[in-house]
N, C-alpha and C positions, 0 to 999 in steps of 0.2 A: 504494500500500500504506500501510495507516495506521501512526501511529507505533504505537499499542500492540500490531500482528502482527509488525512489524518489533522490537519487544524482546522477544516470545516467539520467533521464530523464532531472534535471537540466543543467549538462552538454552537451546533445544534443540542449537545447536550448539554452544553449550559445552560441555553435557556429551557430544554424539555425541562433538568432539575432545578431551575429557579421557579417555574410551575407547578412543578410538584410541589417543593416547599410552600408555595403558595396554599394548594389544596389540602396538603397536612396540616399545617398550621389551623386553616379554616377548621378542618375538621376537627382538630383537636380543641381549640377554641367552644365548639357546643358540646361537648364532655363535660358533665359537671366534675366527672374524677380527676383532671386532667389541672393540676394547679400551674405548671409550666412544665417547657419542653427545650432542653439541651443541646446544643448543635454540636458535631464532634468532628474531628479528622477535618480535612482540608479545608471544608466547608466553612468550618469557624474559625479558620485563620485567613478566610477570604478568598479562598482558590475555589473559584466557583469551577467546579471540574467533579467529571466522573472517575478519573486516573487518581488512584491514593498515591503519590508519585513517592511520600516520603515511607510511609508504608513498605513498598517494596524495596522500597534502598536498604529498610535495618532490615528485612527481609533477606536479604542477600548475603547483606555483612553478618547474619549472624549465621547462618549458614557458611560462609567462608571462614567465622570463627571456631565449626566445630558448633556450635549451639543449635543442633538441630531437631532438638524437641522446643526451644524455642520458635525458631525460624519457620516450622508448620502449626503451630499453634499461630504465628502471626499470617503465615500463608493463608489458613483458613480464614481467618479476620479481612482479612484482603477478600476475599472470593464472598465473603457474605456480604461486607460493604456495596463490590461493585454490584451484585447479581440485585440489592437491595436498590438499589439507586437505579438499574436499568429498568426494575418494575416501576418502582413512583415517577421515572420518566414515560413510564407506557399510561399512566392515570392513578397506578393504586394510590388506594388511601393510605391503609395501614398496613402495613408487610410485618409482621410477625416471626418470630424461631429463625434459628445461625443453621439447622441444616442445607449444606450446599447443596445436596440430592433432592432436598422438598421445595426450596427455593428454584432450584434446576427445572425441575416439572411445573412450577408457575411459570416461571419466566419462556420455557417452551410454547406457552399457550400464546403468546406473543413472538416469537423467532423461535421452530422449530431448530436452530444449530445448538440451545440450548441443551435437546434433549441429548445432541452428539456429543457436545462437550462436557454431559454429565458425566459419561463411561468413566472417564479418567480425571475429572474434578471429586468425585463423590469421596474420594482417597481421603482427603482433607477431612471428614467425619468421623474418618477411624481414631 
């Protein structure tokens, strides 16, 4: 993929997840349970982006240090973020549970590659 598809396709989902937050927000707002809501990873540091980019950098490094019950534990954290964010770009409201395999089979229901990518994603839940 070239680099110049790859900063449009970034920029489309910038704005699909600045929509979403939109609509979560909202939704969250008519919850009487719902006292506030948190933002975390890139998002609250301003990086409107689907890409955890710092994510997989300690991702890497701790992997290249040997810390590799670390480094899939944060793997996994990676793979629920994005697969999370690709649904609230599709509309959802509220995406629920870190299985990458049940999130897989949501997110399939909107880009069948998802179901492909499960085979060899779902590892992350062991």
């Amino acid at each position: 993929m070239s680099q110049s598809v790859i900063r449009e396709k970034r920029g489309e989902y910038r704005v699909a997840l600045a929509q979403a937050l939109q609509r979560i927000t909202a939704a969250l707002a008519r919850r009487p349970d719902v006292e506030r809501a948190i933002l975390f990873g890139s998002y609250r540091d301003g990086r409107r982006d689907l890409f955890t980019d710092e994510d997989l950098r300690w991702t890497r490094h701790l992997a290249d240090e040997g810390a590799y019950h670390l480094a899939c534990f944060l793997a996994q954290q990676v793979a629920d973020k994005a697969i999370k964010a690709f649904l609230y770009a599709q509309g959802e409201e509220i995406v629920l549970g870190h299985s990458v395999e049940r999130l897989c089979g949501t997110a399939a229901d909107y880009d069948s590659e998802f179901a492909v990518r499960a085979r060899s994603w779902t590892v992350l839940d062991e």
